[in-house]
Steps between C-alpha positions, in 0.01 A plus 500: 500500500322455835670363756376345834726422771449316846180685464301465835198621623318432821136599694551402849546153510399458163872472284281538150802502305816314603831631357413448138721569219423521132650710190220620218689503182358822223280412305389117634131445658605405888182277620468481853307165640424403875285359731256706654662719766860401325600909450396614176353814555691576787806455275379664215441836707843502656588481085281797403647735880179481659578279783896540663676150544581409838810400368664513158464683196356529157671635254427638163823528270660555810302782707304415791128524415353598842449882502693554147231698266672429234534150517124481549436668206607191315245296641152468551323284752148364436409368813270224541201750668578804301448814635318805308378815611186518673239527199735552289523397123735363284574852334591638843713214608664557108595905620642355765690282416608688202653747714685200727698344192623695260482272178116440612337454121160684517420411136548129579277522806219643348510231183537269787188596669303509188627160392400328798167661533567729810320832572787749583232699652326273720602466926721173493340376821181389306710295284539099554770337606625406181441857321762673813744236414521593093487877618823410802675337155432786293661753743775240538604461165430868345756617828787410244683371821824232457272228761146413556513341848124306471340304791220294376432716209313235259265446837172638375527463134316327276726250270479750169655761738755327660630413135453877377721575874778227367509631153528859637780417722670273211495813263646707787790258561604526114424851498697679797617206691245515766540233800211408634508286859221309530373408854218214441279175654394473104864264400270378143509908433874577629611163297364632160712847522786458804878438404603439807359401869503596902320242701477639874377277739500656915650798425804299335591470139499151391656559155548749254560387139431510127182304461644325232839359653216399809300313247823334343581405902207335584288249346154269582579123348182293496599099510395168616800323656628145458357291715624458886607870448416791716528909428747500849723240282550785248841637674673638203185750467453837671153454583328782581135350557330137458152415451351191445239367279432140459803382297577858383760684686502927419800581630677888523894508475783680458784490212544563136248323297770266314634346883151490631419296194837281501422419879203391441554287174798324759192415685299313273194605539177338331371886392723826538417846347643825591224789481596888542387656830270852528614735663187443746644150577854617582325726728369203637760283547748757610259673799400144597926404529466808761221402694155589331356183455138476378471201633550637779287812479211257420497195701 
């Protein structure tokens, strides 16, 4: 279990991350959502030890990661611009790294190469974008490591890949318990394959919760209301967000489905339904509760 507490990290002025705390259970896929400049990547190197928290810890099953060896060799960290040796190739990053982690599967590696249609041979730096990304994934998941700490890593691929990626990491997770955390601006991807959720928003953590129990908690009802009635009128809601359309009011609120449904019902309303949110649109709602309005941003 990973464990992050009052985890802070500043650069000058700049407090990137705020005193964030999370906990990573085995064997879950952690996404990790923001706003641009929210933290991600700055938090997901203090996870993998390569940046020291100004203050606070992470923990791994209890032992400080920062300068432990052998708690990094239970993770590995594919970074958003990965880093391979200058004109180096995929066989030479594979010695390497086969010599780093000691449950490193060569076999798997190779029949990983060949399966996506990479030369082992050939210098990595005349590969495309997408082609470094499948060859950072490979290393990742032939390391054999506990966590895959990932920051952006379906950026690049084409749509066939990203679903090869998922299945990979789905086989992994049934397989040896691997736990991937997934940093991403992609929510439709992290939606399809995370269990549970860390929005970071300023360098703060807004939540961090099962992505189920947050789509249980929070709802979009589409309705006209009875006439002379306005969405401010709807007191017994948590409303979250309004907009307006005509006669049609979308609105975003909290609660279990069966009260938002009875409070709305007590309102007798000409039209009501209750639609499930994305995972994009509580990303919405929630960032725009703190501030980041696109209305805003735009006019």
């Amino acid at each position: 279990m990973i464990e992050a507490k009052s985890l802070t990290k500043r650069f000058g002025d700049i407090e990137a991350v705020d005193h964030v705390n999370a906990d990573i259970r085995d064997g879950s896929v952690f996404g990790l959502i923001g706003t641009n400049g929210a933290g991600k990547s700055t938090f997901l190197r203090m996870l993998s030890g390569v940046l020291k928290p100004d203050e606070g810890s992470v923990m791994i099953d209890g032992r400080e990661v920062y300068e432990d060896i052998q708690v990094k060799s239970r993770f590995f960290y594919i970074s958003d611009d990965s880093y391979f040796f200058n004109n180096g190739t995929p066989e030479e990053m594979m010695n390497f790294y086969q010599a780093v982690y000691p449950r490193f599967d060569r076999r798997r590696f190779i029949h990983l190469t060949e399966s996506f249609g990479l030369d082992r041979r050939r210098k990595i730096h005349t590969f495309s974008k997408g082609m470094k990304k499948q060859v950072s994934v490979i290393c990742g998941v032939c390391a054999g490591t506990d966590y895959l700490f990932c920051d952006e890593t379906f950026d690049g691929l084409d749509p066939v890949m990203r679903q090869t990626v998922k299945s990979i990491f789905a086989g992994d997770m049934e397989e040896r318990n691997l736990t991937p955390i997934i940093a991403s601006h992609n929510l439709r991807e992290l939606e399809d394959i995370c269990d549970h959720v860390g929005l970071l928003h300023k360098g703060g953590i807004l939540f961090s919760r099962d992505l189920e129990d947050l789509k249980l908690n929070v709802h979009k009802i589409q309705c006209v209301l009875s006439p002379g009635m306005r969405p401010e009128d709807l007191t017994m809601l948590d409303v979250v967000r309004t907009e307006e359309r005509g006669s049609l009011c979308v609105l975003t609120v909290r609660g279990f489905r069966e009260e938002v449904e009875k409070a709305m019902e007590s309102c007798h309303p000409v039209f009501a339904e209750v639609i499930p949110l994305s995972l994009e649109e509580i990303f919405i709602s929630e960032t725009e509760v703190a501030g980041y309005d696109i209305k805003k941003l735009v006019f």
